[in-house]
C-alpha positions as CSV (number, residue, x, y, z in Angstrom):
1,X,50.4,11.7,-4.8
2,X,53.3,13.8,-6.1
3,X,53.2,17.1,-4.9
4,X,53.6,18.6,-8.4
5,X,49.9,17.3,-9.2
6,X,48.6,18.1,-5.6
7,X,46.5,21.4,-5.0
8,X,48.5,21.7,-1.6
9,X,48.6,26.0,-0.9
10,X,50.3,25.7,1.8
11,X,51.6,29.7,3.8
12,X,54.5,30.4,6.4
13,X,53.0,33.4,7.7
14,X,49.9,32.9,10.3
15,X,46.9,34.5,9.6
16,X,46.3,37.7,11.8
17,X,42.4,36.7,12.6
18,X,43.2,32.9,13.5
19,X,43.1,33.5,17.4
20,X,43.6,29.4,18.3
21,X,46.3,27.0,17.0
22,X,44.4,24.5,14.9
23,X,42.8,27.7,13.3
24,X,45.8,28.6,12.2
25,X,47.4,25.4,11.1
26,X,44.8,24.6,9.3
27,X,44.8,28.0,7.2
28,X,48.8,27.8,6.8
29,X,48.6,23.6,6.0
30,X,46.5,24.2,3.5
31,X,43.5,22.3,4.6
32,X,40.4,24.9,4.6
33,X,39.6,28.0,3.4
34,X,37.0,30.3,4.9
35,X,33.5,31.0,2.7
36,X,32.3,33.8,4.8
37,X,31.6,34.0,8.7
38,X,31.9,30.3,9.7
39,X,31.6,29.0,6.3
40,X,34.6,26.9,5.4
41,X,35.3,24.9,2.0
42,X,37.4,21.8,2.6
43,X,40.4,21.9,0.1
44,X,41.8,18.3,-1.0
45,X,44.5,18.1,2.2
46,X,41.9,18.8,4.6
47,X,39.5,16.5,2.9
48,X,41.5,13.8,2.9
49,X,41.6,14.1,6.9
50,X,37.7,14.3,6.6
51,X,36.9,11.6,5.0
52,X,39.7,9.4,7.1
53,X,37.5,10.6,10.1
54,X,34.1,9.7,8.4
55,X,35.3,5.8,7.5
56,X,36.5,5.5,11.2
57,X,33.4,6.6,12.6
58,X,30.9,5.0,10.3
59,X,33.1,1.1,10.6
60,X,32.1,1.8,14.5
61,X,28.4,2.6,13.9
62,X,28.0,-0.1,12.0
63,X,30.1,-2.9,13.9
64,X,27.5,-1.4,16.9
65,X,24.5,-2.6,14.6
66,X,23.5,1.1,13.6
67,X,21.7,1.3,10.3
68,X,22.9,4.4,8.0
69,X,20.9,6.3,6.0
70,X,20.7,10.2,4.8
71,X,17.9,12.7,5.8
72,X,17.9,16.2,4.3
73,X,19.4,19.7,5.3
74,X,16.2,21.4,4.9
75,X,13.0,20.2,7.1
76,X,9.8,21.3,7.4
77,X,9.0,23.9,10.3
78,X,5.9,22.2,10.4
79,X,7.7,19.1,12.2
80,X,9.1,20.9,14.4
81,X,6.6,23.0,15.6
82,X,5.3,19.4,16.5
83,X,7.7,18.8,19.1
84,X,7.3,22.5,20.7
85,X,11.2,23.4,19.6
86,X,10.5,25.7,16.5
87,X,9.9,28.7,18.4
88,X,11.8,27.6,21.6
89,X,15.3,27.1,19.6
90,X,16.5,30.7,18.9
91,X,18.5,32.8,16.4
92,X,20.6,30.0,16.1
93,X,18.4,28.1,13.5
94,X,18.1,29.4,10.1
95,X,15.0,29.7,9.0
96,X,13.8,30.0,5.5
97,X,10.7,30.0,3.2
98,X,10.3,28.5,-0.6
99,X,8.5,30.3,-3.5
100,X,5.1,28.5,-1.4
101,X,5.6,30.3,1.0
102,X,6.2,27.2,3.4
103,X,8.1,27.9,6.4
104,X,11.2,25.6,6.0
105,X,14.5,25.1,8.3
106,X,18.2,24.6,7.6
107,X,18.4,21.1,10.0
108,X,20.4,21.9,13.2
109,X,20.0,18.7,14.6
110,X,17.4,15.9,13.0
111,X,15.5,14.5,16.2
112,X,12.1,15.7,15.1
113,X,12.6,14.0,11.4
114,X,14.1,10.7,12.4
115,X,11.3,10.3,14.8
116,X,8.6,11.6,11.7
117,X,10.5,9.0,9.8
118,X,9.8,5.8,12.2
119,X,6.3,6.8,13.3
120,X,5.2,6.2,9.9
121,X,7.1,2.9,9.3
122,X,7.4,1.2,12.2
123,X,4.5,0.1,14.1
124,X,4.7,-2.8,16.2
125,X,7.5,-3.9,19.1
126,X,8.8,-7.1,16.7
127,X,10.4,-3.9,14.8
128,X,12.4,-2.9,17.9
129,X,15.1,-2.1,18.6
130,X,16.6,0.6,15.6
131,X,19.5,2.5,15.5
132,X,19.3,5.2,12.7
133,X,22.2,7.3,12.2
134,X,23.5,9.4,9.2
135,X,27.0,11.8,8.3
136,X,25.5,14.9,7.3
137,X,26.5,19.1,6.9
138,X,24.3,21.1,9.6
139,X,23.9,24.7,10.1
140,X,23.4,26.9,13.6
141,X,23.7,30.4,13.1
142,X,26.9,31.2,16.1
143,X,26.1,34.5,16.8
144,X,30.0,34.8,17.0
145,X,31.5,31.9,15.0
146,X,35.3,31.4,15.9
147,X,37.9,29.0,16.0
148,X,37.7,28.1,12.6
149,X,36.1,24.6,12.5
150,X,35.9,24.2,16.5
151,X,33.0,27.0,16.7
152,X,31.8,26.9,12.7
153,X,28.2,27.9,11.4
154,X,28.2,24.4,9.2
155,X,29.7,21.6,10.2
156,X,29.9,18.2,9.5
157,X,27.9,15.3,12.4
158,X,27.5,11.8,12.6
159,X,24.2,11.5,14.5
160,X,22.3,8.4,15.5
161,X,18.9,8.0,17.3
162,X,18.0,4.6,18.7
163,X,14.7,3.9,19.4
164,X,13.1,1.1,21.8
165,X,10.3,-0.5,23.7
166,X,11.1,0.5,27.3
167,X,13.4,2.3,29.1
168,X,15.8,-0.9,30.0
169,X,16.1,-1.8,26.3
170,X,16.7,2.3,25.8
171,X,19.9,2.0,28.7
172,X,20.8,-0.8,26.9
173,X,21.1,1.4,23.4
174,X,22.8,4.3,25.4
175,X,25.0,1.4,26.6
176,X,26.4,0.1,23.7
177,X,26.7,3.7,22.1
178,X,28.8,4.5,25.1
179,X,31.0,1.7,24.1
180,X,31.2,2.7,20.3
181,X,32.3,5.8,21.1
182,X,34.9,4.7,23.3
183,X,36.6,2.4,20.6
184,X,35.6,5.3,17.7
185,X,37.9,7.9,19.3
186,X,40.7,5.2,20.2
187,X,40.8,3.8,16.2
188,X,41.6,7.6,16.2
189,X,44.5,7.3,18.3
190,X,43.0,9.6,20.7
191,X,42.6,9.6,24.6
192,X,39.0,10.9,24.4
193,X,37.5,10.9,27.9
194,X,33.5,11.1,29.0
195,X,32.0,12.6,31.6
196,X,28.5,12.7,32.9
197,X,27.0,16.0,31.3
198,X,23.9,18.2,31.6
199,X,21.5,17.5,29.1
200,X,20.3,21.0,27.5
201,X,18.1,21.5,24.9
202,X,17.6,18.0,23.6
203,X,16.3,17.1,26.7
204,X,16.5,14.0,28.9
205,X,17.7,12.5,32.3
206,X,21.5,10.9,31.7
207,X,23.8,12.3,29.2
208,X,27.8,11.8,28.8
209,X,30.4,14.2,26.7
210,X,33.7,12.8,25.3
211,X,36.2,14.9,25.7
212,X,40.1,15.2,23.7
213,X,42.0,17.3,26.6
214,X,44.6,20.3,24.8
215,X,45.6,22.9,26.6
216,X,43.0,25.3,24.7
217,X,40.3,23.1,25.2
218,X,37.1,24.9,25.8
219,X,35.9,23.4,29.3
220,X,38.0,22.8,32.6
221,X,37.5,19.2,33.6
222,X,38.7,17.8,36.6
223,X,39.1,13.7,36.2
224,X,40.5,10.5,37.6
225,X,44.0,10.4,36.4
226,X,43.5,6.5,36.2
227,X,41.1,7.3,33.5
228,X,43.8,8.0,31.0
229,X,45.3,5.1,30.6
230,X,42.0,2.8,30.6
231,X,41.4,1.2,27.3
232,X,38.2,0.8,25.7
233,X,36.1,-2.1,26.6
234,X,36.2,-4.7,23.9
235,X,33.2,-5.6,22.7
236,X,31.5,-9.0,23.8
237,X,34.1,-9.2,27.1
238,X,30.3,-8.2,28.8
239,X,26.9,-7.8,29.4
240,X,25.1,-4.3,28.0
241,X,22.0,-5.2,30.5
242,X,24.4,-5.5,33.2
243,X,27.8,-5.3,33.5
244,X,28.6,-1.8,31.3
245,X,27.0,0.2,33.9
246,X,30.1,-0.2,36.6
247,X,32.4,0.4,33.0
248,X,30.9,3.7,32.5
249,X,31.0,4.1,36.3
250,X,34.8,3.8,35.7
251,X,35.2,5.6,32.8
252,X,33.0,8.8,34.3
253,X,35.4,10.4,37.3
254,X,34.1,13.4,36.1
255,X,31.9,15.7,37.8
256,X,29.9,17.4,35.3
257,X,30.0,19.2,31.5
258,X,28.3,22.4,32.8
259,X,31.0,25.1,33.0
260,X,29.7,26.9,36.0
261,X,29.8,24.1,37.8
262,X,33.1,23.0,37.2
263,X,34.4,22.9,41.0
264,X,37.3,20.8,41.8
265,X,36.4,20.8,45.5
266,X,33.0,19.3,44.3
267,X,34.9,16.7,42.0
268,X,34.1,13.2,44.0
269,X,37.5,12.0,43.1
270,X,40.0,12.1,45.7
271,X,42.6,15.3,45.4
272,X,45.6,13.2,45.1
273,X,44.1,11.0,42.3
274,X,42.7,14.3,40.4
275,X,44.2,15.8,37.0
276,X,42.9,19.3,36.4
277,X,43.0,19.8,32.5
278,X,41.0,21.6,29.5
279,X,39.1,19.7,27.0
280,X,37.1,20.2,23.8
281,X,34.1,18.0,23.3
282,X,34.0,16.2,20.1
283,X,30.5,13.8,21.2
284,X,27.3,13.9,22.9
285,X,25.3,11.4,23.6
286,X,21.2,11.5,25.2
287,X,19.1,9.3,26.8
288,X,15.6,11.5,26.5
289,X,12.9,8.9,26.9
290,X,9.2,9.9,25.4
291,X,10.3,13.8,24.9
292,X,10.0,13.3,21.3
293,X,8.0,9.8,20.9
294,X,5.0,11.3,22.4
295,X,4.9,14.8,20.6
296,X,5.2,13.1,17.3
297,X,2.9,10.2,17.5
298,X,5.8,7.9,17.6
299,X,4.8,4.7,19.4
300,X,4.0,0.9,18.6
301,X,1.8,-1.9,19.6
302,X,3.4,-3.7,22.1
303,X,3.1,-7.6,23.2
304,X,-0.3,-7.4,24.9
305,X,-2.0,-5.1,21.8
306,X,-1.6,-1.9,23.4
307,X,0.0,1.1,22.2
308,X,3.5,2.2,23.7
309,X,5.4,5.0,22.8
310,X,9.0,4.9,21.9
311,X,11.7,5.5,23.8
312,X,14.7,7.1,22.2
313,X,18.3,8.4,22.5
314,X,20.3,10.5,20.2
315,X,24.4,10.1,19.7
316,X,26.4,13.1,18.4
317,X,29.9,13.0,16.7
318,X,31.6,16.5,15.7
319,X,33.0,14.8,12.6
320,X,34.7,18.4,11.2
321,X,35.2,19.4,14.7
322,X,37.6,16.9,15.3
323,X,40.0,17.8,12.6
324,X,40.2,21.4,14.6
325,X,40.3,19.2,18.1
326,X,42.9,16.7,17.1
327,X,45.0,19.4,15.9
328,X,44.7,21.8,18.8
329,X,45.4,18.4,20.7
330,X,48.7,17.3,18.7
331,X,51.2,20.2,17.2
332,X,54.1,21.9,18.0
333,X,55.5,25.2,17.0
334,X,56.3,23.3,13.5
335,X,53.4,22.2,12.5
336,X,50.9,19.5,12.8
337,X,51.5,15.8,14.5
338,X,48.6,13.7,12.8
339,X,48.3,10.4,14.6
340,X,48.7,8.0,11.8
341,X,45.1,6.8,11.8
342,X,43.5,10.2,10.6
343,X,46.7,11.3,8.7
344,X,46.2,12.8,5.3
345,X,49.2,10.5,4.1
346,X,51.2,8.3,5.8
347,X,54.7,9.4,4.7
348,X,56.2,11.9,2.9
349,X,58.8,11.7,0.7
350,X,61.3,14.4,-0.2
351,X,63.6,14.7,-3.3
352,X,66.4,17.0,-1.9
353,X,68.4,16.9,-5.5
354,X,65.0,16.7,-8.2
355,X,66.8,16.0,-12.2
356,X,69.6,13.7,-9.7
357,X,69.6,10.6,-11.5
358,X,70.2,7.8,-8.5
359,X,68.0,10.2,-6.8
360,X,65.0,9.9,-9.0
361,X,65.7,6.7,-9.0
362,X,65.1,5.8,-5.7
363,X,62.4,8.1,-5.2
364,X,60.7,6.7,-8.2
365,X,61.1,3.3,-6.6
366,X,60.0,4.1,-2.9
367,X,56.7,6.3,-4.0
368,X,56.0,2.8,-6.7
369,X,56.5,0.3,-3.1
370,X,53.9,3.1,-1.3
371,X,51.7,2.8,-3.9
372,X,51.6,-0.8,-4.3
373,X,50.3,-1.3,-0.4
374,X,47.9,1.3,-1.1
375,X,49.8,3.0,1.6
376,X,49.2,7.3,1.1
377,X,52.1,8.9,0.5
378,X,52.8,12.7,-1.1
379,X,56.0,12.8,-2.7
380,X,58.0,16.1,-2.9
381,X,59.1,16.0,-6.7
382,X,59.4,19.8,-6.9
383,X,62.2,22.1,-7.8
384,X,62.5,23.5,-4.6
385,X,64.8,24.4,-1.6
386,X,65.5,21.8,0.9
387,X,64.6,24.1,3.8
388,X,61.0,24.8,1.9
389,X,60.2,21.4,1.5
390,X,60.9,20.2,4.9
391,X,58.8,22.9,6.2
392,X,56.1,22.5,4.4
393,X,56.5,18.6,5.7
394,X,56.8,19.1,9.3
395,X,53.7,22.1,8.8
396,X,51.3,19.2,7.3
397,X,52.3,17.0,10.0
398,X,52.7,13.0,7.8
399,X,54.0,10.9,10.7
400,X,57.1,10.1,8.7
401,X,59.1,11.4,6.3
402,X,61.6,9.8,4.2
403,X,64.7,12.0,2.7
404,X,66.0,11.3,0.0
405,X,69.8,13.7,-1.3
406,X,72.8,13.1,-3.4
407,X,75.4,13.0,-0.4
408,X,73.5,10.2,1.6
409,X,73.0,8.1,-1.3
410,X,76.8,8.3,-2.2
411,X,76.7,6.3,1.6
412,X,74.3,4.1,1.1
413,X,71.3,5.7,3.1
414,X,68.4,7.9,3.0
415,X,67.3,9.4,6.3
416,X,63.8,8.5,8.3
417,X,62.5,10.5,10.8
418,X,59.1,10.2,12.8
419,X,57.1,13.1,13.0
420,X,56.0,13.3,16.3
421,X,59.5,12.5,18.4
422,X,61.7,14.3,15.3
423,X,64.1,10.8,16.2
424,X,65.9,10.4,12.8
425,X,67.3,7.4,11.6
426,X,70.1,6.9,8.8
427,X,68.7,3.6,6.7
428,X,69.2,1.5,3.8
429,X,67.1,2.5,1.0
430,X,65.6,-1.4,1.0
431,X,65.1,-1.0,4.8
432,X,63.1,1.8,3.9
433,X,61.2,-0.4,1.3
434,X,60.4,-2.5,3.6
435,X,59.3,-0.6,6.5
436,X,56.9,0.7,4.2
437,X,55.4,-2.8,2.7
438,X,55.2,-3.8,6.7
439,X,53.2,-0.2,7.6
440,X,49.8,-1.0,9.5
441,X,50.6,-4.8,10.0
């Protein structure tokens, strides 16, 4: 993409009522701008992050054996006065009538559809087990939105309900969820941690929150420092009847996701081995039984003829609330750091003499090898000053940029550097070709 053609409206001053950094950034980067309270539209640079987001976490649904699909915004009240939760929800659900006069809802959360939707289709135990999820915009009315994106009225959630015969099929769902998140968040290129949680609202006996630690991060968390440097399980290397349940016992050396009782002295993790840190949570996942099933009529005939109800989980991803996360997770007093799975583009180039002939040239040449691999890449063709259009790079945060100016050329080189250490290198231009052709392999 040449920045010429690129709606990129990008600011040097920080917005006075941004309180947090990714707030900010993501004002100045160009990436959102705010609707009203909490409302934000997603210009093309932020957009492009989105959407990154949305394939990572939808290749991991699916390679868990979750089935997609796309239920509506609006539901019926009707459903959820079904489950008991219409009147027990709060201000925080918009509610709304049509020209009927039929009480309607903007969706929150979608356990009481999903669980409408399978009670009418599926009624006997060959069916099981499902995994439904969808990517869809939700709405909770924040009495006090803030943050930007972290603490938005609408916001954009992967959610997934899995439903099954008993409860050991239903561990075994929560199971392999657990394990999809783990590798979603690490084909981020983030450390996202879980820890056992309080279940809430939704309802339920176990529960787990994965957490990106920042230093503005919401919670406190106290942890097993051993936990950061786990990798994910792969997939297949064990049982999700069986072994998984000492995994997560590994993974969890947290003590709990309710803020009041965030006690290191409680923390069963010895004090030397301890790592006292903020996080934000960017997933949720529940294990909640019948709480639903049994409400909604939701149930099946089993293997001896008689009727069972379901047993269900539900698995949350903050998809836009990990744009806000990652950042708050990965800047400096610059700009942002993307990590180079989520980035908007994967290099930018800068022109430091545009109307240079050898200069054009090469540029001309590296963006054509960039867009050959498919490989994103926003090239600087403006006439502009050199300081402008480095800051503007380092403020959007590609994970390398490649520099391209009359007096290194006359040398033979164009300059690399890498984002997140600022290391710069002094290369050949076909170095640089190269590098680029072998990016991702």
């Amino acid at each position: 993409m040449r920045r010429s053609d690129f709606f990129l409206p990008t600011s040097k001053d920080t917005p006075a009522d941004a309180e947090i950094a990714s707030h900010q950034l993501m004002l100045r980067a160009g990436l959102v701008r705010q609707s009203s309270a909490g409302i934000y539209s997603w210009l093309p640079m932020g957009l492009r992050v989105l959407r990154k987001i949305e394939a990572i976490v939808r290749a991991e649904q699916d390679a868990s054996g979750a089935l997609e699909l796309l239920m509506p915004t609006i539901q019926s009240a009707d459903l959820w006065r079904k489950s008991g939760r219409y009147d027990d929800y709060g201000k925080e659900m918009l509610r709304i009538g049509d020209r009927h006069d039929r009480e309607m809802l903007y969706g929150p959360t979608n356990e009481e559809l999903i669980t409408d939707i399978v009670a009418g289709d599926i009624h006997s135990y060959r069916d099981l087990p499902k995994n439904l999820y969808h990517i869809q915009w939700k709405f909770r009315d924040e009495v006090r939105p803030r943050f930007g994106v972290m603490r938005g009225r609408e916001f954009l959630m992967k959610d997934a309900y899995s439903f099954d015969l008993d409860e050991a099929a239903s561990r075994r769902s929560y199971n392999k969820m657990f394990v999809a998140y783990l590798r979603t968040f690490a084909a981020m290129g983030l450390k996202a941690v879980p820890m056992r949680a309080d279940t809430g609202p939704i309802g339920g006996d176990l529960s787990h929150e994965f957490l990106i630690l920042a230093e503005t991060g919401e919670s406190a968390v106290y942890c097993d420092k051993a936990l950061l440097d786990l990798a994910p399980p792969v997939a297949g290397s064990f049982s999700y009847d069986d072994d998984l349940q000492s995994v997560i016992d590994n993974w969890t050396g947290f003590y709990t996701a309710t803020d009041d009782m965030h006690d290191a002295a409680a923390c069963p993790v010895p004090t030397n081995a301890l790592v006292e840190a903020r996080g934000i949570e960017v997933g949720h996942i529940f294990n909640f039984g019948t709480k639903y099933s049994k409400p909604m009529g939701a149930k099946v005939q089993g293997p001896d003829g008689s009727d069972i109800f379901l047993q269900m989980g539900s698995y949350g991803i903050g998809v836009s609330r990990l744009v806000g996360a990652i950042i708050e997770s990965s800047h400096d007093d610059a700009g942002i750091i993307w990590p180079k799975e989520v980035a908007p583009f994967q290099f930018g180039l800068i022109n430091l003499k545009v109307g240079d002939e050898k200069c054009d040239a090469l540029c001309a040449a590296i963006y054509a090898t960039a867009q050959s691999k498919n490989i994103d890449i926003l090239y600087d063709d403006r006439d502009e000053r050199a300081g402008a259009k480095f800051a503007d790079m380092n403020l959007i945060g590609v994970p390398w940029q490649i520099t391209v100016g009359p007096r290194g050329l006359e040398q033979g080189f164009v300059e690399l550097t890498e984002r997140k250490t600022g290391n710069k290198q002094e290369v050949w231009p076909d170095m640089v070709k190269d590098f680029i052709l072998t990016y991702g392999d």
